[in-house]
C-alpha angles and dihedrals in degrees: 000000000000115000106199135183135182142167138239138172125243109213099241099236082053110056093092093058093029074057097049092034082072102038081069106035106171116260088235089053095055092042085054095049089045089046096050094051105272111151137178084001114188136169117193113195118203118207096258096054104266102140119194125205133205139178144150121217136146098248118019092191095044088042086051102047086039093061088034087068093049118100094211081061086057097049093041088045095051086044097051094041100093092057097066139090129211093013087148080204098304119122112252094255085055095050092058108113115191118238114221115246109243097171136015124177116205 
């Protein structure tokens, strides 16, 4: 199992609704991530708008192109666009970059 974890920036003015978009996933949305391999998925949002991701899955790249070809990931990743900074274009799900694991322990 892959545990993964990347970074992303809140705009500022967003982190309320960024805040009340995930306290109301759809319920599409969690059955696709849970479908594609996503597993033990958490954001963490710090006060000034750094957002960490984490999951755990068996193939990052594979979890990723799986929920790429949903329909429910395009509507969610239009939707989220606009809360993000430094997005250079790219949806936010392209925009995860993946931090290397320099410690783990089990």
């Amino acid at each position: 199992m892959q545990r993964m974890c990347f970074l992303l920036k809140v705009r500022a003015d967003r982190l309320d609704a960024y805040r009340e978009r995930h306290a109301a996933v759809w319920p599409d949305m969690l059955d696709a991530l849970r479908a594609t391999g996503w597993h033990n998925y958490s954001l963490f949002l710090r006060d000034d708008g750094l957002l960490v991701g984490y999951l755990e899955t068996e193939d990052f790249a594979a979890a990723q192109a799986a929920m790429e070809a949903t329909d429910v990931n395009a509507r969610w990743q239009a939707g989220m666009a606009p809360f993000f900074e430094s997005l250079d274009g790219a949806r936010p799900d392209e925009a995860m970059r993946p931090l290397t694991e320099v410690f783990h322990l089990a």
